[in-house]
N, C-alpha and C positions, 0 to 999 in steps of 0.2 A: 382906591386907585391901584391897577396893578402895579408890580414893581419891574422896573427895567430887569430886561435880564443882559448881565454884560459878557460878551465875549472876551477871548483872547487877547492880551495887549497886542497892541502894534505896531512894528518897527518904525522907526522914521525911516524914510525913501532911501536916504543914504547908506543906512546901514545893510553891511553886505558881510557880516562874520559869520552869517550862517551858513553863505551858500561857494566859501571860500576853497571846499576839498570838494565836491562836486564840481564847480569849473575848472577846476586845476582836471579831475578825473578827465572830463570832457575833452578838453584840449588834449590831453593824452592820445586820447582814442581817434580823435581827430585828424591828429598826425599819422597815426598806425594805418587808417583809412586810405590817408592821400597817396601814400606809395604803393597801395595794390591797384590804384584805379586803370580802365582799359583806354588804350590807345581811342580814340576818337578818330577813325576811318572813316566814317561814311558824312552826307550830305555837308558839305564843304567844313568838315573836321566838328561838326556839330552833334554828331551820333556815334555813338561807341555800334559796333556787330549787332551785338542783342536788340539794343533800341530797334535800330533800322529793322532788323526781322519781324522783333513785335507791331513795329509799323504797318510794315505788308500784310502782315496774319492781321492787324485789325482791320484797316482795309480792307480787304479781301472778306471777312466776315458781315464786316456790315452791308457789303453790295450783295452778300449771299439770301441776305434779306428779302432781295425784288425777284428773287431769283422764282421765275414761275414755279415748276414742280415745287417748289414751297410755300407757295400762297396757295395752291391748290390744294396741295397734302392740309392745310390751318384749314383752309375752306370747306372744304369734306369734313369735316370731324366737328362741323358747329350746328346749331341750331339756335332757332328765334328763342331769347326770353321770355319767360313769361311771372317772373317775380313780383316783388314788390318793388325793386328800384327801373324807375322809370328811364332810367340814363343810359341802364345797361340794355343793351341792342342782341349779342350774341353772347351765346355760352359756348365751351368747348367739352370735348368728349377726349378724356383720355383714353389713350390705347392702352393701359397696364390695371387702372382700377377701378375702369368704367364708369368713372361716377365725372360728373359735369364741373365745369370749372368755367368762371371769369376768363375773362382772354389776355388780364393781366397775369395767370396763374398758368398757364402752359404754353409751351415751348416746341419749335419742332426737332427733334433728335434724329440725327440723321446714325442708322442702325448701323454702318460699318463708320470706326473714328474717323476721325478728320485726320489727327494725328497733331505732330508736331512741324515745325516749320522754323528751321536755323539756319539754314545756309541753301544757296541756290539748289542742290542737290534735291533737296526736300520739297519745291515747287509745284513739280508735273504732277506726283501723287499727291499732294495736300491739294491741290486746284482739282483735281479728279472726283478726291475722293468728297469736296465739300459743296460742288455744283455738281452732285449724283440726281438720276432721276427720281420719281416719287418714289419707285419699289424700295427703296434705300432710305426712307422716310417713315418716321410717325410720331403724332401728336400727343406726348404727356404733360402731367402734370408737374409741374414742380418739383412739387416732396419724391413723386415717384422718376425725375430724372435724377435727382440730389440722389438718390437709392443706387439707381442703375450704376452711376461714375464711383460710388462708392465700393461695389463688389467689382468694378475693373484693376483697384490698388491692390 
């Protein structure tokens, strides 16, 4: 018969001498934290600036989704399966490394940025530049958008 192999002893529930300069730490930091925080401005004192902006820029991205010249540009760039998974229906065509991909594996990257979007100022061109037509559009893969956003740092 094998033999138990025994672990580490362990504490009883109550005991808390170990983790006595770590909570002390935390609360430290904790306090240092609450006096930097941003005034909460926006949607009836529940949103700090940033929040509310992230809001809109997500919003606005998600609805760029239905946005036709974008299902068009996705739709142009596929073709029927023909694999072995029976489940999958369409593949797509990168635009950068020609080679076929899942339609969970590419993205449409609109060619001129979106940009950023902080303050009302930022709006008209972020709205512009993210509901562009097809010309302003194309179909990669993943690894190859991952690439692309890398050589713009």
């Amino acid at each position: 018969m094998p033999r138990k192999r025994e672990g580490p002893k362990k504490r009883p529930r109550n005991d808390l001498s170990h983790k006595g300069k770590k909570v002390a730490k935390k609360k430290a930091t904790a306090q240092k934290k609450q006096s930097k925080k941003a005034p909460k401005t926006r949607n009836g004192g529940t949103m700090t600036e940033a929040a509310f902006w992230a809001y809109i820029r997500s919003t606005l991205r998600k609805k760029s989704m239905f946005w036709r010249p974008i299902l068009e540009c996705r739709n142009s760039s596929r073709r029927e399966y023909s694999g072995p998974n029976k489940r999958q229906k369409w593949e797509y065509l990168c635009g950068i490394c020609n080679k076929y991909h899942h339609g969970k594996e590419v993205v449409v990257h609109h060619i001129n940025d979106c940009g950023t979007l902080t303050c009302a100022d930022d709006l008209p061109g972020f709205v512009e530049r993210l509901f562009c037509e097809r010309d302003g559009l194309k179909v990669v893969c993943k690894n190859c958008h991952k690439n692309l956003h890398k050589t713009d740092e």
